[in-house]
N, C-alpha and C positions, 0 to 999 in steps of 0.2 A: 341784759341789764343796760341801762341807758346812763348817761351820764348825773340826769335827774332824779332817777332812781335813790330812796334811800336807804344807807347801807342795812344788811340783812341782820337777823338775829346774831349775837354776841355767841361766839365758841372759846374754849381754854386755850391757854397755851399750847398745851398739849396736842391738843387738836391739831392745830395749827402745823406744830412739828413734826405730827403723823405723816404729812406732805412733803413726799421727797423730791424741791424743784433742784433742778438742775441747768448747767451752762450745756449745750448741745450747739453743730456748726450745720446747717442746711447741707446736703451731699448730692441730694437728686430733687428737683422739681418738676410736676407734672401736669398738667391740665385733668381734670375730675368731671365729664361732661353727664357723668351718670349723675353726680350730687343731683339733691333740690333746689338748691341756693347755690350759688355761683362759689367752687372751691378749686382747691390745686389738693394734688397729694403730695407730701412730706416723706423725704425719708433725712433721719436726724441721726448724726455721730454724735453720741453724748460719752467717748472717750471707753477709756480700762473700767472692768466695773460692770458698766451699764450696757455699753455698746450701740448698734444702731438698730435707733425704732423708728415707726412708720406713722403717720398720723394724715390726716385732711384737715386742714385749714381753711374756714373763709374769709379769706383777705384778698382776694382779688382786686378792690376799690386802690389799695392802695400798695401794691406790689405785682411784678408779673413776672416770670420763671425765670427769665436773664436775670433779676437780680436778688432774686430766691439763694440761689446757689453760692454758697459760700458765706452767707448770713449767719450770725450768732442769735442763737436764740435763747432764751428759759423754755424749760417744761416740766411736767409734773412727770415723773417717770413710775412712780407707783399708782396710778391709777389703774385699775382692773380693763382690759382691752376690751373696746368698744365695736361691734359690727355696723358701719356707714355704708350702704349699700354694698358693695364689690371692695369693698377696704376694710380691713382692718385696722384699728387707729388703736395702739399701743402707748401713745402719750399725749398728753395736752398740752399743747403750745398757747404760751398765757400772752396775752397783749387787753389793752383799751380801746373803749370806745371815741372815737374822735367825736367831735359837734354832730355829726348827721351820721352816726351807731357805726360808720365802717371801722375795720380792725385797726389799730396801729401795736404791731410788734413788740414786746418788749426786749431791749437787746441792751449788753453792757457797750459804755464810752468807751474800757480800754480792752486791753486781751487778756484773758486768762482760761487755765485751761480748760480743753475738755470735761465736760464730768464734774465741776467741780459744784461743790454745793453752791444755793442760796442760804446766804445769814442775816 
């Protein structure tokens, strides 16, 4: 989806809340040379609870592995795991599209912990 893009058909609340995101901290980052598109592979501590899941990400444009690590991020941690080539991607790491489609992150301003919900 593009920035211009307009937003998609209307879902319930419910729906909505069916989606379990979460606060998760980047642990491990990796170079992905197998991808199609230029990715890293993720592995994410999303705390007690959840624990760590594994995902690929492409945000290469505007992040690279030095400072990947230790990054707070959201994800969806119930989504059904995904086969990406040699990866299995067990959660989806949410971020926007900047002016020209590359990823931009979405991360909290302050700390809080592990695991803990989006509201």
């Amino acid at each position: 989806m593009k920035p211009e893009d307009p937003p998609s058909d209307e879902i319930s609340p419910d729906q909505f809340f069916d989606a379990d995101l979460r606060l998760g901290q980047i642990v491990e980052a990796h170079p992905f040379p197998e991808a199609r598109k230029p990715a890293f592979k993720l592995t994410i501590d999303f705390g007690p609870g959840v624990g760590i899941k594994k995902s690929s990400a492409q945000i290469t444009d505007h992040y690279d592995l030095d400072t990947l690590v230790g990054k707070c991020v959201i994800g969806v941690v119930n989504f059904p795991a995904r086969q990406i080539g040699p990866v299995r991607s067990e959660v989806l790491v949410l971020g926007v599209s900047d002016a020209d489609g590359a990823i931009v992150l979405l991360s909290p301003d302050f700390d809080a912990p592990l695991g803990a919900r989006v509201c």
